[in-house]
C-alpha positions in Angstrom: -4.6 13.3 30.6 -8.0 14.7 30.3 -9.6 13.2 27.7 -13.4 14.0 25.6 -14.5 11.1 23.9 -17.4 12.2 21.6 -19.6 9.2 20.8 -19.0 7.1 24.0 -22.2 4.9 23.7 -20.9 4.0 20.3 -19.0 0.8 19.4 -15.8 2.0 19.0 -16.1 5.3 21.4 -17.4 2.7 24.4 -14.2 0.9 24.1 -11.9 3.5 23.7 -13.2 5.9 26.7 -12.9 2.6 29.0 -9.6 1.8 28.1 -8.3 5.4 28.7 -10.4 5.3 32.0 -8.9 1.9 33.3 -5.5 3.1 32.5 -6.3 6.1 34.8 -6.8 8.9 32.5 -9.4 10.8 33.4 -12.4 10.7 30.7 -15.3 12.4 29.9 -17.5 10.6 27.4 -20.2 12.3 25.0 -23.1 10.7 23.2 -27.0 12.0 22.1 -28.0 8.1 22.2 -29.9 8.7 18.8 -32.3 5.8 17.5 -29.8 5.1 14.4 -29.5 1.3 15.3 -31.7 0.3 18.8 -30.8 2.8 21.8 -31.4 -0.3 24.1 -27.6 -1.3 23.1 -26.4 2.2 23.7 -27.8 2.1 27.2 -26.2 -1.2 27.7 -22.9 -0.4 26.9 -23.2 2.6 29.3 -24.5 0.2 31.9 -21.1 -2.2 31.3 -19.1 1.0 32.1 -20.7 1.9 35.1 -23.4 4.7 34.1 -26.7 4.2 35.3 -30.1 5.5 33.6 -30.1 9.2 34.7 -27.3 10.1 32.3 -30.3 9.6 30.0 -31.4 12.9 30.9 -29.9 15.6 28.5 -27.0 18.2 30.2 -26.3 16.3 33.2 -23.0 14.9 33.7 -22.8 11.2 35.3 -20.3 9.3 37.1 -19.5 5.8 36.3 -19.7 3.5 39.3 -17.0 1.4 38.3 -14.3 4.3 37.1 -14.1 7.4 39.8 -12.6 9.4 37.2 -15.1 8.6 33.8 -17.9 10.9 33.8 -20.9 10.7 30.6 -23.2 13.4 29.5 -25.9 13.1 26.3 -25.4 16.1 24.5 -25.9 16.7 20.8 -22.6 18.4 18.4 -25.6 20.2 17.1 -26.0 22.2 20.1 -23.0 24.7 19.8 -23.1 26.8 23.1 -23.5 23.7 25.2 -21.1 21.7 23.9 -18.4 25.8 24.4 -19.6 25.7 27.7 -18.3 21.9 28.4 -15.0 22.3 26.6 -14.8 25.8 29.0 -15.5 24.0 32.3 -13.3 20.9 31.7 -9.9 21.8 29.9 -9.0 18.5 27.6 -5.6 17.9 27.3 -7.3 15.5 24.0 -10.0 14.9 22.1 -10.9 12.1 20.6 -14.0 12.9 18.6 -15.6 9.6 17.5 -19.2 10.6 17.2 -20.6 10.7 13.7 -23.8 9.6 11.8 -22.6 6.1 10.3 -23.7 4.0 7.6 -23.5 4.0 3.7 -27.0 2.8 3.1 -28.3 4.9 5.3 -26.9 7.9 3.8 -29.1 7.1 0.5 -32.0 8.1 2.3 -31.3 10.3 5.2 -28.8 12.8 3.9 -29.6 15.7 6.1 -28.9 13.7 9.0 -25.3 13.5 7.6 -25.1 16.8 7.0 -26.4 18.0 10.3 -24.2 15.2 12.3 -20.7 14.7 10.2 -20.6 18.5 9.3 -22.1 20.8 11.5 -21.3 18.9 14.7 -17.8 18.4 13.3 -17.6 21.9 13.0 -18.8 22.4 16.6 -16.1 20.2 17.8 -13.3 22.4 16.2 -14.5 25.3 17.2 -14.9 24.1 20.4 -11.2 22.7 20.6 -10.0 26.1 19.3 -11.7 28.3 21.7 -10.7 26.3 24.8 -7.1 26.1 23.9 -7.3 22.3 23.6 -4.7 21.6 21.1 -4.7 17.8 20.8 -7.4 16.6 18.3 -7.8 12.9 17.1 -10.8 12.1 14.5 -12.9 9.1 12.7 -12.7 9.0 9.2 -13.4 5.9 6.9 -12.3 3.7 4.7 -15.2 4.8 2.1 -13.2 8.0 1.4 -11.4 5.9 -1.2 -14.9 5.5 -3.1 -14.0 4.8 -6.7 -10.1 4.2 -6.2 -9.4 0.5 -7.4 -5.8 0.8 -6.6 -5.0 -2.0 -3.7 -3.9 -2.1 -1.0 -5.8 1.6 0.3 -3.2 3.6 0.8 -3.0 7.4 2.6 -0.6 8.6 -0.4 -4.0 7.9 -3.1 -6.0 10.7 -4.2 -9.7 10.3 -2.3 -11.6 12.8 -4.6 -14.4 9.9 -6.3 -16.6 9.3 -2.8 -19.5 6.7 -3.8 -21.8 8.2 -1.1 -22.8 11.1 0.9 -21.0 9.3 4.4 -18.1 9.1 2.4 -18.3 12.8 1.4 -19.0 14.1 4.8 -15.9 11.5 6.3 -13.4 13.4 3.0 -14.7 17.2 4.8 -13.7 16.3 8.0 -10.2 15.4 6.7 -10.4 18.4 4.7 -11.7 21.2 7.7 -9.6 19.6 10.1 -6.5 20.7 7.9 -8.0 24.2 7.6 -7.8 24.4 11.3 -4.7 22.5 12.2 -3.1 25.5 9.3 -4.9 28.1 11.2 -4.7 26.9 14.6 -1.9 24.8 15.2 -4.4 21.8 16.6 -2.4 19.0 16.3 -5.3 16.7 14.5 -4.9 13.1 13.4 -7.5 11.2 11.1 -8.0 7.9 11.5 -9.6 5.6 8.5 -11.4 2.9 10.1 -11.7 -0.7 8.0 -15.1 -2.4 8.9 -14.8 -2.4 12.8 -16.2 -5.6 14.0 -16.4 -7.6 17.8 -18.4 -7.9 21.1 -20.7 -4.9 21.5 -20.5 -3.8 18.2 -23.2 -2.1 15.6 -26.0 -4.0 14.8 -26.3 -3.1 11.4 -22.9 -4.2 10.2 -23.0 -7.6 8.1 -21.0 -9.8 10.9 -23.5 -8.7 13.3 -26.9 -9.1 10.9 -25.5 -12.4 10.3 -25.6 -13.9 13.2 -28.7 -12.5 14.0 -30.5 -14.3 11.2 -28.3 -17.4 11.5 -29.5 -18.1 15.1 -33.5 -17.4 14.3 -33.0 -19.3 11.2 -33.4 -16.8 8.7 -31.6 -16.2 5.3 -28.6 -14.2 5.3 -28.1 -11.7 1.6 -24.3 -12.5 0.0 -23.7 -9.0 -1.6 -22.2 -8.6 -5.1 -23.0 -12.4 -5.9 -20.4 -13.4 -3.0 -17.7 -11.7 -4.3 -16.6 -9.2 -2.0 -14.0 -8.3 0.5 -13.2 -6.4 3.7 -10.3 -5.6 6.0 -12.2 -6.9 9.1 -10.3 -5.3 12.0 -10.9 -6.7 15.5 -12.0 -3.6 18.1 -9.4 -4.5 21.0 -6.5 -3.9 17.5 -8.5 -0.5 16.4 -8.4 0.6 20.5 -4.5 0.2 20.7 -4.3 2.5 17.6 -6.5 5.1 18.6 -5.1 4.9 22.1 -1.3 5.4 20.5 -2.4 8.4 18.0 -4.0 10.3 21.3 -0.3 9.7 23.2 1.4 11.0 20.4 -1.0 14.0 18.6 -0.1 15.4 14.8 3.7 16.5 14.0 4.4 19.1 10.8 5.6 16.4 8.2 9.6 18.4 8.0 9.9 17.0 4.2 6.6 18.0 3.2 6.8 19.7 -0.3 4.2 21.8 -1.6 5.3 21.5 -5.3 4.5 17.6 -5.0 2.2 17.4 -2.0 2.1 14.7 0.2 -2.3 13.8 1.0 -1.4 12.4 4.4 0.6 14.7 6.1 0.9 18.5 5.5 4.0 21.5 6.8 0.8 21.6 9.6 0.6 19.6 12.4 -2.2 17.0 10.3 -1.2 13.7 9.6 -3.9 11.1 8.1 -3.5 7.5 8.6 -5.5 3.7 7.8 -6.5 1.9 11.0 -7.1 -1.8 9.7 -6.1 -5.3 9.8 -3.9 -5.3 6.3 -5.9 -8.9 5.1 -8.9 -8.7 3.4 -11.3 -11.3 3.6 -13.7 -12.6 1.6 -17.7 -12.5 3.0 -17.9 -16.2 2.6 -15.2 -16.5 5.1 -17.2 -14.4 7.1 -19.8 -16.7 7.0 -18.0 -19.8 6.7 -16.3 -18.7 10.6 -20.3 -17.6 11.9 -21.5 -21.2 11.0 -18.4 -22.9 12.9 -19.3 -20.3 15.9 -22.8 -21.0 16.0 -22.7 -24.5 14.7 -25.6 -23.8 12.2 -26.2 -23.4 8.6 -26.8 -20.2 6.9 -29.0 -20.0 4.1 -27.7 -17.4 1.5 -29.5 -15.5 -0.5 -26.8 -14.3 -3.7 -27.7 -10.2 -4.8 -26.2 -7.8 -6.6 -23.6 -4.9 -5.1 -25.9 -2.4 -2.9 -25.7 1.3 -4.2 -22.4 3.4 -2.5 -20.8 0.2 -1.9 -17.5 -0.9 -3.1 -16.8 -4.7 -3.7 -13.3 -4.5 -1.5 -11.5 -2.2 1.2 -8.4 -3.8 2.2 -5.8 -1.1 4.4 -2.1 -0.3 3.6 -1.1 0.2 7.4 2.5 0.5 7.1 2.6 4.5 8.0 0.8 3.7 11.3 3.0 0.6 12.2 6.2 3.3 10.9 5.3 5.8 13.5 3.5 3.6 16.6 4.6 0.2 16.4 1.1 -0.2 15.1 0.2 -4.5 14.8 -3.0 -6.2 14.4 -3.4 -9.5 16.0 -6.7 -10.8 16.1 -7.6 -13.3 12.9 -11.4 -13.1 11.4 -11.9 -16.7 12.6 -10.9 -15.9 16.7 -12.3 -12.3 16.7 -15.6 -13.9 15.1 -15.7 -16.6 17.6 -15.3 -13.8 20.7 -18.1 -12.2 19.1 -20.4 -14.5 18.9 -19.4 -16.1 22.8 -20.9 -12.6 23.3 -23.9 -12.3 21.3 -25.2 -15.7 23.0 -24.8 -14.0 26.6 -26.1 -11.3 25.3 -29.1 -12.3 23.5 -29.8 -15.9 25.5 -28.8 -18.1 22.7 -27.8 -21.5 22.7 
């Protein structure tokens, strides 16, 4: 196939648009290299796949120098006529649309750049996708759709109407405008809610990652909600082999769907919604507890209160995805941890 992968400096996007291209799909990857976390890491994980610093410059489309058929261009979803003209020129067969403005926190106080990012460029991409033809459409969500929901394990047949921040809220529109044009439109779009991502490469402003940090310059680490807390840490080679499945095998009408008792995951339109996680929460003192083994120091914790538009546990009923793609996590906290942090003393020159 011909695949667009929107956001392919990003964690999850670098991985994905590499593992299409080493499997000989031919890729096109998509990315603005804003200054949300350092760009330095963006650059470097363009670098790993072969794209040297003049794909830097705005509009130009690069070729990797280790994959003949992935190409990278920086372009903003903001920029609506550009981003026409690319989907006119190329053709996907798929899209994988990844790209987003991330982070709960930082939603708090930068709300436009949600807006601007997770709505408008989201609505670029689907307009995009429905004037080329493309009709293949797989899309980031999040686990923070399920904002005030209690109910455990998450699962895609719960209501998602109480979103605890703005990121949440934009993630819940996407779900909702991609229905509006799969109805329209026939695009065969799939959702995918992500549960706390984590491994080599990853963002730098996610806890595993800020952890480490401080535990190697000996600096204290701050245990959210008093240490009680919980995530579905999901290793990124097991999110990869889900997103790589869902793009095989795009959106199906649900034949059993019934509009007198609606099902909120699938729809009589080809949209299906599903969790992408591990299935096994873990607590953050695990977290920590495996980042001490790894780096063989102590981490001095500082115990505070739950942040603002965070939720004390996310934990992912997979069971639709494993149904319809043989979907299986394998990577445990303690060995996805310890690959991490083999990388982030290479990385970084620690010892």
């Amino acid at each position: 196939m011909k695949v667009l992968v929107t956001g392919a400096a990003g964690f999850i996007g670098f991985y994905t648009a590499l593992r299409l291209a080493q499997r000989g799909d031919e890729v096109v990857g998509l990315d603005s290299l804003n200054d949300y976390y350092e760009p330095e890491l963006k650059y470097a994980r363009l670098t790993e796949a072969g794209i040297g610093a003049e794909a830097q410059a705005p509009g130009k489309i690069t070729a990797s120098a280790k994959f003949p058929n992935y190409r990278f261009t920086r372009m903003e979803l903001e920029e609506r006529e550009a981003l026409e003209k690319l989907f006119e020129a190329e053709r996907f067969d798929a899209v994988c649309h990844l790209a987003a403005q991330a982070g709960v926190r930082y939603s708090l106080a930068n709300p436009h750049a949600y807006a601007q990012s997770n709505l408008c460029g989201f609505l670029n991409v689907l307009e995009a996708v429905r004037k080329s033809g493309t009709t293949n459409l797989c899309y980031a969500s999040s686990s923070s759709v399920y904002g005030l929901n209690t109910h455990q394990p998450f699962s895609t047949e719960d209501a998602v109407n109480h979103p605890v921040s703005l990121y949440a809220a934009t993630k819940k529109a996407n779900e909702l405008m991609a229905h509006a044009y799969s109805h329209l439109y026939a695009i065969r779009a799939t959702g995918l809610r992500f549960f706390t991502v984590y491994g080599p490469w990853g963002r730098p402003d996610m806890a595993y990652f800020l952890f480490t940090k401080a535990v190697f310059e000996g600096k204290p680490i701050t245990i959210n909600n008093f240490g009680d807390m919980k995530r579905d840490f999901t290793y990124i080679d097991d999110i990869v082999e889900g997103v790589v499945r869902v793009i095989d095998a795009p959106a199906e009408p649900d034949a059993e769907w019934n509009e007198n008792s609606p099902c909120p995951s699938s729809s009589s339109s080809p949209w299906r919604i599903y969790n992408i996680g591990r299935g096994k929460p873990e607590g953050l003192m695990n977290l920590v507890e495996a980042i001490e083994a790894e780096t063989g120091k102590k981490a001095e914790k500082i115990l505070a209160p739950i942040p603002a538009g965070d939720v004390p546990q996310t934990w992912a009923d997979t069971q639709n995805l494993e149904t319809r793609f043989g979907y299986t996590p394998k990577v445990d906290i303690r060995t996805g941890i310890g690959h991490f942090v083999r990388w982030y003393r290479k990385m970084y020159g620690e010892k």
